[in-house]
VEXKOLFI-240166 format. One line per 5 residues: number of its first residue (from 1); for each residue x, y, z of C-alpha. Coordinates in pm, whole numbers, plus 50000, padded with zeros to 5 digits. Layout:
BEGIN
NUM	X:Y:Z; ...
***
This chain:
BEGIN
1	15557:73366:81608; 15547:73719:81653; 15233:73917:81795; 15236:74219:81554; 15258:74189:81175
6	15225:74460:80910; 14989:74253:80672; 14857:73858:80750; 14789:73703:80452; 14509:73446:80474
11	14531:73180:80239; 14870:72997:80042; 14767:72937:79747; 14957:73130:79428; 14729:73483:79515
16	14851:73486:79875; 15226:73364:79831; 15244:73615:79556; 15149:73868:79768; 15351:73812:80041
21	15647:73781:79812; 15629:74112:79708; 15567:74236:80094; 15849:74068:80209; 16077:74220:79954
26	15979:74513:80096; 16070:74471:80408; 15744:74405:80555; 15634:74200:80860; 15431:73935:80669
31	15250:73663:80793; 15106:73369:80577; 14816:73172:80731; 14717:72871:80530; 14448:72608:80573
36	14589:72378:80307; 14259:72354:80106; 14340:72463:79770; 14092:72471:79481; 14305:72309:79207
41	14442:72031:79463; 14276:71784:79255; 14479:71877:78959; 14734:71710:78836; 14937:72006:78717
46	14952:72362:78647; 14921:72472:78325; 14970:72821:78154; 15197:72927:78372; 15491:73052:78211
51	15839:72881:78310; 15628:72644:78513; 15364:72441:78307; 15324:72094:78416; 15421:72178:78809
56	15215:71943:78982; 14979:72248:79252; 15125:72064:79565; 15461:72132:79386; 15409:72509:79264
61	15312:72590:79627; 15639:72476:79791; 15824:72688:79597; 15651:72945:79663; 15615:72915:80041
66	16024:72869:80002; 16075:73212:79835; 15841:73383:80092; 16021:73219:80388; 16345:73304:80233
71	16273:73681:80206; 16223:73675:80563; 15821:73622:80573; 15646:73353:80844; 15442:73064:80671
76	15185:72894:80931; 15010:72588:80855; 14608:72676:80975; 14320:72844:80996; 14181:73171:81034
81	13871:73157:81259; 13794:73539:81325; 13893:73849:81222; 13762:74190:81383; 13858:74555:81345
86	14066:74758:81571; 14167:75103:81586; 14525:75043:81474; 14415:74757:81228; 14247:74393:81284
91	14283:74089:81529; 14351:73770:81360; 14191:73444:81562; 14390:73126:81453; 14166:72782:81503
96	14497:72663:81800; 14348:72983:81976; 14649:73230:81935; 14619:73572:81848; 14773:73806:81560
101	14740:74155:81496; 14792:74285:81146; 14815:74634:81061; 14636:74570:80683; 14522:74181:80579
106	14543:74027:80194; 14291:73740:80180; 14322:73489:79902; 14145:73221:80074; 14020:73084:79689
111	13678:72951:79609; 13482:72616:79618; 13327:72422:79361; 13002:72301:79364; 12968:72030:79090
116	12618:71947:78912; 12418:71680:79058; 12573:71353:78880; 12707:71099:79125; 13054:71005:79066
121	13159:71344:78950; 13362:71451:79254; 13546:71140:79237; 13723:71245:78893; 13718:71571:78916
126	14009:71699:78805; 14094:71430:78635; 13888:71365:78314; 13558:71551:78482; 13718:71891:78361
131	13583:72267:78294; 13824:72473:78196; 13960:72469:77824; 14301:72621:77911; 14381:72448:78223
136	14276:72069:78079; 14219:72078:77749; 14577:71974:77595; 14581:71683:77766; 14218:71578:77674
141	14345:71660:77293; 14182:71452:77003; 13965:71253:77253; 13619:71196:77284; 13452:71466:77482
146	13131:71530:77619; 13012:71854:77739; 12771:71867:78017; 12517:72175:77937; 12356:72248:78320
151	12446:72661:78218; 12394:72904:77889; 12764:72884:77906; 12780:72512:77780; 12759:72619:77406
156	13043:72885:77434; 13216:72531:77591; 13195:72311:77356; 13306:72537:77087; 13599:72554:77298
161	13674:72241:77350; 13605:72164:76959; 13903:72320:76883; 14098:72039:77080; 13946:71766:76899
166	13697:71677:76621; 13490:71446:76882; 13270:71644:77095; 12948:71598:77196; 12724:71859:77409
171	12442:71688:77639; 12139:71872:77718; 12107:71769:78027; 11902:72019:78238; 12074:72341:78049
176	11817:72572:77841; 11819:72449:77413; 12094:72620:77228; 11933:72923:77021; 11905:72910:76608
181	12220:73070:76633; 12376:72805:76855; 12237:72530:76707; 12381:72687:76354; 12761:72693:76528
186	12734:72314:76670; 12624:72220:76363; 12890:72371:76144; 13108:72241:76345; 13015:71860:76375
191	12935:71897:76765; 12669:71655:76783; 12358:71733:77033; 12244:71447:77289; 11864:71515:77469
196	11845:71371:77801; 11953:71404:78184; 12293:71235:78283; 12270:71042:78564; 12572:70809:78617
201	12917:70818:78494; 13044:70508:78314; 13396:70385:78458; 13629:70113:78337; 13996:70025:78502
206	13983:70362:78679; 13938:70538:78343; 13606:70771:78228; 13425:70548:77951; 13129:70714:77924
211	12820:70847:78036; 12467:70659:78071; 12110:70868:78072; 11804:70842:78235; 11603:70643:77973
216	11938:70363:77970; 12104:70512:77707; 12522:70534:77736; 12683:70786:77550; 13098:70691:77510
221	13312:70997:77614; 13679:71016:77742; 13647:71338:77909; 13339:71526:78072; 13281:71868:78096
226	13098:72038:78330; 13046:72415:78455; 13046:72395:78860; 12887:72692:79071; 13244:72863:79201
231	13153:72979:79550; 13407:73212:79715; 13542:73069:80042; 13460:73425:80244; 13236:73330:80530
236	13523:73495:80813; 13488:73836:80653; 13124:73843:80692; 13191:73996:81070; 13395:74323:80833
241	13053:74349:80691; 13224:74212:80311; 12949:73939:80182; 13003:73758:79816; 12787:73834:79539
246	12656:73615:79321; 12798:73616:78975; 12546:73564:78685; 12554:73480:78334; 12210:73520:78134
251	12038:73526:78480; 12218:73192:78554; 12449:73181:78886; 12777:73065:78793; 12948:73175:79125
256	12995:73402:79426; 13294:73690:79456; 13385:73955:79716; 13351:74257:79519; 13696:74447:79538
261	13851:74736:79298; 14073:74624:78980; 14362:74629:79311; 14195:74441:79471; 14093:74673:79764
266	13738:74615:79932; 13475:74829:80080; 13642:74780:80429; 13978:75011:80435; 14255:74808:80506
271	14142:74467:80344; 14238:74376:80017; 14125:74022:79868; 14286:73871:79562; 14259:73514:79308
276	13923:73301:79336; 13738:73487:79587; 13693:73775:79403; 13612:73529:79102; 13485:73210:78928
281	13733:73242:78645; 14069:73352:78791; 14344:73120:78680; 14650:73016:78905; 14892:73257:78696
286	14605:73544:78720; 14591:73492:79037; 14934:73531:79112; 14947:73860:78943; 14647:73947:79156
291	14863:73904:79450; 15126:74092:79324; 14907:74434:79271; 14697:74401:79572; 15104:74397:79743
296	15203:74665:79564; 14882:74851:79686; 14871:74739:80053; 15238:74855:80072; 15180:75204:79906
301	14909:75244:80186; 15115:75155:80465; 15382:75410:80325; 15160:75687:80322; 15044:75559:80695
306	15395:75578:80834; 15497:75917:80650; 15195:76030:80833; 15328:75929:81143; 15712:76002:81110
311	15594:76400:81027; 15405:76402:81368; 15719:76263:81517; 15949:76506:81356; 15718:76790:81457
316	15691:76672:81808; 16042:76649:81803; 16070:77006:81698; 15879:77119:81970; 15595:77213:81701
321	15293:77022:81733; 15010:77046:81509; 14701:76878:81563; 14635:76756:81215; 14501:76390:81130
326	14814:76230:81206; 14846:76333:81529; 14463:76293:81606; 14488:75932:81490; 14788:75901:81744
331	14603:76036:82051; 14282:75821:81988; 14538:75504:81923; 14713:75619:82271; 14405:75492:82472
336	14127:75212:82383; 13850:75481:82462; 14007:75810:82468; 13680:76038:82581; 13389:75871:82807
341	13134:75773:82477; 12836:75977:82688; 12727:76300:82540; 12831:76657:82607; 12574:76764:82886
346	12545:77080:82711; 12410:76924:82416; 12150:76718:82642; 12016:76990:82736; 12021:77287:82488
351	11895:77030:82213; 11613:76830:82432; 11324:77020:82326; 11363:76990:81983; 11203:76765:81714
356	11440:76507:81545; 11568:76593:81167; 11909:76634:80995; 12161:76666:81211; 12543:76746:81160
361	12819:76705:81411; 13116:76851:81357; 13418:76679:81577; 13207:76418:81644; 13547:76187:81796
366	13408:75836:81880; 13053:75966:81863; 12935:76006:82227; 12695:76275:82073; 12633:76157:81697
371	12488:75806:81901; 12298:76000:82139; 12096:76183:81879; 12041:75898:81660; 11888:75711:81998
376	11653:75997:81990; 11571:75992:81600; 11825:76198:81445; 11925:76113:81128; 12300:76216:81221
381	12623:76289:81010; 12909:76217:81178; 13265:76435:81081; 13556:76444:81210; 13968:76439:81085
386	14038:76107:81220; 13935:75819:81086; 14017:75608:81413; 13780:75768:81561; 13503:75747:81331
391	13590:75369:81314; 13516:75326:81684; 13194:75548:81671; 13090:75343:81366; 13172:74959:81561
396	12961:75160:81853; 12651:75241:81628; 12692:74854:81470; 12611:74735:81857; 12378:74965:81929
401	12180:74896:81611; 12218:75302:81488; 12392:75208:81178; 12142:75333:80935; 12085:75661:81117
406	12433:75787:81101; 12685:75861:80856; 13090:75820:80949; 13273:76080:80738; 13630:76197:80720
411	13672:76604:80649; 13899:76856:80746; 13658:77126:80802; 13954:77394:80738; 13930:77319:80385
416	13611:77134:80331; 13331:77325:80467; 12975:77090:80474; 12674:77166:80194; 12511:77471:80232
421	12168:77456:80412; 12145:77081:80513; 12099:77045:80850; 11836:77105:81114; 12112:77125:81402
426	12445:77169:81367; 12638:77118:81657; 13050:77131:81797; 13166:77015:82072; 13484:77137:82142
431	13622:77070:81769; 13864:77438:81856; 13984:77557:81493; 14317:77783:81550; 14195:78151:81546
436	14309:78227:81193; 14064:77999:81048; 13794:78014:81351; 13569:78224:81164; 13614:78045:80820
441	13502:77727:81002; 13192:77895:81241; 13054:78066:80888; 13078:77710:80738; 12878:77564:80992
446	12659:77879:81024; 12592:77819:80638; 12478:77424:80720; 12166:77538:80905; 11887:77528:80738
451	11643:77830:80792; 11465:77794:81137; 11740:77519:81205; 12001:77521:81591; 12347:77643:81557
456	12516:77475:81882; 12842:77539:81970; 13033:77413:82257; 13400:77566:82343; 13665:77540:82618
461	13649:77882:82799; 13911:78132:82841; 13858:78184:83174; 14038:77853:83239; 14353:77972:83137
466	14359:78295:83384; 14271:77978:83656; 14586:77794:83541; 14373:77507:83402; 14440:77304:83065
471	14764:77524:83094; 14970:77285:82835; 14665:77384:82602; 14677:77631:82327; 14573:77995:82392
476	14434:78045:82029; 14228:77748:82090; 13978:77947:82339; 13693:78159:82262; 13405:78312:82477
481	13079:78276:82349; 13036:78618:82307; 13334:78632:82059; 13189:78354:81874; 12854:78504:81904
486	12954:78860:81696; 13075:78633:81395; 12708:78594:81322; 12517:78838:81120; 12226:78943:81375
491	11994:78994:81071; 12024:78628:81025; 12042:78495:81364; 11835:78513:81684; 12122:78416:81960
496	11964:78290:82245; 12228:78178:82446; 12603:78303:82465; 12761:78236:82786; 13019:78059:82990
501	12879:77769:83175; 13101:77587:83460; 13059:77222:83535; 13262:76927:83692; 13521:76746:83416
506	13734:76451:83493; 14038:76451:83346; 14239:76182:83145; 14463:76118:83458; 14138:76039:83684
511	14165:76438:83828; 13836:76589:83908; 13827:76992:83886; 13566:77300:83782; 13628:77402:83419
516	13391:77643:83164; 13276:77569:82859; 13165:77851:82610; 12790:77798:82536; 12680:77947:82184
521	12276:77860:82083; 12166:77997:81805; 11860:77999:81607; 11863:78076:81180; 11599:78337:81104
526	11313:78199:80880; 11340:78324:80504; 11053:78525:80447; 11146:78714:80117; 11306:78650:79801
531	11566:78841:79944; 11675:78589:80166; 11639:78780:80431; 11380:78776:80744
***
């Protein structure tokens, strides 16, 4: 088995096969991881499936894991124990103890069914203790059945199922009394209505005979129905922070589901989820087609992720290199912790004495500084152009329990400066726009602060270029702080500190040397007049 996969697919049932068919067809590294535990395993046969009603489930699925196999995708009987995010994607735990990485994951790891209290019902389920109308009910046709009310739905059943046979009955049981409305339906249509709780099921030679009630009473029936609570099996997303919600019907739980977009994708980038755990009522051929377009999605996104990366190639290649996301996302991936998480010293200091509020940083990288004012009661958004970083600083705030007092968000300040007025500090640290758009950018951040609100802006000093230090770094990416200083309007702005400041850096490559940083504090004028000016 190979270490590195473009998308693991967790679960072989039809969702997950169907998925990975389509991945493998496009030449995708696919791995399928599959714990054998399908819902409809108790099933005789698929049904509704066109070209391939009647395949017995056990049957359908080795097709399927043929195809996949055949188009060049793995197939791996087991489980998935853990998954947790990484920079470049997610590590996949398998229960032997190896280790996967997949660059995007599809789970279709189906649902459970939780089956009303009535002993003997697990026993035949599947069999003639049925729910659904359109996977079971042909081959319950013109019987007797009996439909077990425990939801509101139970009506809307045995409607259903009347129009199989002429012989249905609908038992109370513990579900609310039909409406007048209801009760008009069953009764124009001959479905007769039985009061009392089931509590056994009547069996003779291995066949369903009938059902018997609490007060003694048996009530003949061929077939049961029954609506089961359909809980989706997600508990090893729960460490992605992706939880199932309950679904309800008339304030009645009939299941759990991951929530996920009509694609299938889920509040976690890179996961997708597809079939019966993103729903009670998502049939075998549904769910196959819900394999299919979460595919189609996952490999559209690993497109665009590649394009991204060949054009930072090509560039590089070209001798041009521009520090746009792609190649941002490529130096953070380059290193497990590219900068040293603490926070700029110059921010330490120039910010200690004042109060916590709204506070922006712009560049914030893996967050050294966005964590170390939220530790101090900041309520902190975070930007910066690459997401990989933001995804560290965000797994940093999760173990540091910041999460609720700062906000990850992706935003190329070139062309997306932030909302007007916002912030009580807004602070850089070393974020270096080229010098045709350095002023654009500084006025956007300028316009953040909020009147009587810190402008604090830390820059790489030119005077380490005429020492021959960071010589491999752009010239147009240095600024004194008196240059940056002048693009403020003094009638708006009380500078208070514009100045190069030496300390002691440590380079990537271990090197210890005496560098500057440009030091711009600056303080927004109160509004005083309707003017808008002080």
């Amino acid at each position: 088995m190979d270490e590195n996969y473009d998308v693991v697919v967790v679960g072989g049932g039809a969702a997950g096969l169907s998925g990975a068919l389509a991945l493998a067809r496009s030449r995708r590294s696919v791995l399928v991881v599959d714990a054998g535990e399908p819902r409809n395993a108790p099933a005789g046969h698929v049904h509704d499936y066109l070209t391939r009603d009647g395949t017995p489930p056990a049957e359908l699925a080795a097709l399927g894991r043929a195809e996949v196999t055949g188009y060049g995708a793995q197939v791996r009987p087991g489980r998935v124990t853990g998954l947790r995010r990484r920079d470049d994607g997610f590590a996949v735990e398998l229960a032997d103890g190896d280790h996967v990485h997949a660059r995007r994951l599809l789970v279709a790891t189906g649902a459970v069914d939780e089956l009303p209290d009535v002993p003997g019902l697990g026993e035949r389920w599947g069999r003639d203790v049925l729910h659904c109308p359109y996977c079971h009910g042909w081959e319950v046709r013109d019987r007797r059945i009996a439909v077990l009310a425990t939801t509101p739905f139970a009506v809307h059943q045995a409607l259903l199922f009347r129009q199989l046979s002429d012989d249905v009955t609908l038992l109370r049981c513990t579900g609310p009394a039909p409406s007048a409305e209801e009760a008009e339906q069953l009764a124009a249509r001959g479905i007769a209505v039985v009061d009392g709780r089931v509590v056994a099921l009547e069996v003779v030679d291995d066949r369903l005979a009938g059902v018997r009630l609490a007060d003694g009473r048996v009530r003949a029936c061929e077939a049961l129905v029954v609506s089961p609570v359909v809980h989706a099996r997600a508990d090893l997303l729960a460490p992605l922070g992706l939880v199932p919600e309950p679904v309800l019907m008339g304030g009645q739980l009939l299941g759990t589901a991951v929530p996920a977009d009509p694609t299938g994708a889920t509040a976690v980038p890179g996961v997708w989820v597809a079939g019966n755990v993103t729903g009670p009522s998502v049939q075998v051929v549904g769910s196959a087609a819900a394999g299919l377009t979460a595919a189609a999605r996952i490999n559209a996104d690993l497109v665009a992720e590649d394009a991204g990366r060949a054009v930072a190639a090509h560039r590089h290649a070209d001798g041009e290199v521009v520090h746009d996301q792609a190649w941002w996302d490529e130096r953070y991936r380059s290193a497990p912790q590219l900068f040293s998480g603490s926070a700029n010293a110059v921010l330490v200091a120039e910010v200690a004495d004042l109060s916590p509020g709204r506070a922006l940083d712009a560049g914030a990288g893996e967050g050294g500084d966005a964590l170390w004012l939220a530790e101090r009661g900041w309520q902190v958004t975070a930007l910066d152009l690459s997401p990989v970083a933001l995804g560290r600083g965000a797994r940093a705030a999760e173990q540091r329990g910041l999460a609720e007092r700062i906000e990850w968000r992706q935003a190329d300040l070139t062309a997306e400066p932030p909302p007007a007025t916002a912030y009580d500090l807004v602070t850089s640290s070393f974020l270096h726009p080229a010098a045709g758009v350095r002023e654009e950018v500084l006025a956007g951040l300028a316009a953040a602060v909020v009147p009587g609100g810190t402008l604090l802006v830390v820059a790489h000093d030119p005077s380490d270029l005429a020492r021959g230090i960071r010589e491999h770094a752009r010239p147009e990416y240095f600024a004194p702080a008196e240059e940056l200083a002048r693009l403020l309007d003094p009638a708006e702005w009380e500078v208070q500190v514009a100045e190069a400041r030496l300390r002691t850096a440590r380079g990537h490559e271990g090197d210890v040397q005496e560098v500057a940083d440009a030091v711009l504090r600056a303080r927004r004028r109160p509004f005083t007049g309707a003017s808008g000016r002080p």
